[in-house]
C-alpha positions, 0 to 999 in steps of 0.5 A: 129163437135166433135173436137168443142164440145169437146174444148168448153166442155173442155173451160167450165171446165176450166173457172169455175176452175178459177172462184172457184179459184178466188172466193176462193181467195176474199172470203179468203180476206174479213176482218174477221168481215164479216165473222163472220157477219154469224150467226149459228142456233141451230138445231133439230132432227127430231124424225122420220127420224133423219134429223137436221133441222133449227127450222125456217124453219121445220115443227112443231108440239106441243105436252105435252109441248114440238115443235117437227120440222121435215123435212117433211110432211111424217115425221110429219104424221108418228109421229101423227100416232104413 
């Protein structure tokens, strides 16, 4: 029974090598064009905690004029209280 668990374990490592090997390679073959079809987003510091975070997708909050983004609830809390 230990000998089966431990060639099925060992089968399971070394399919997802070869499949991170293969994916590496057709990922190296896509043309550039789809490559640079990815496109970067600016980030911004959270104040509190110093995490960058993606402007789309942070928390937010407005104050004097300027959007603060933040990580996270806790993080946007404690910069109210402050």
């Amino acid at each position: 029974m230990i000998r089966f668990l431990v060639i099925a374990i060992l089968v399971l490592v070394v399919a997802r090598a070869f499949w991170r090997v293969v994916d590496g390679i057709l990922d190296g073959a896509r043309s550039p064009d789809a490559r640079r079809r990815a496109t970067a987003v600016k980030l911004a510091r959270d104040p509190v905690c110093g995490t960058y975070v993606a402007p789309g997708t942070a928390l937010s909050l407005s104050a004097g004029g300027t959007t603060h983004y933040f990580c996270s609830e806790e993080c946007r809390s404690k910069y109210r209280a402050a």
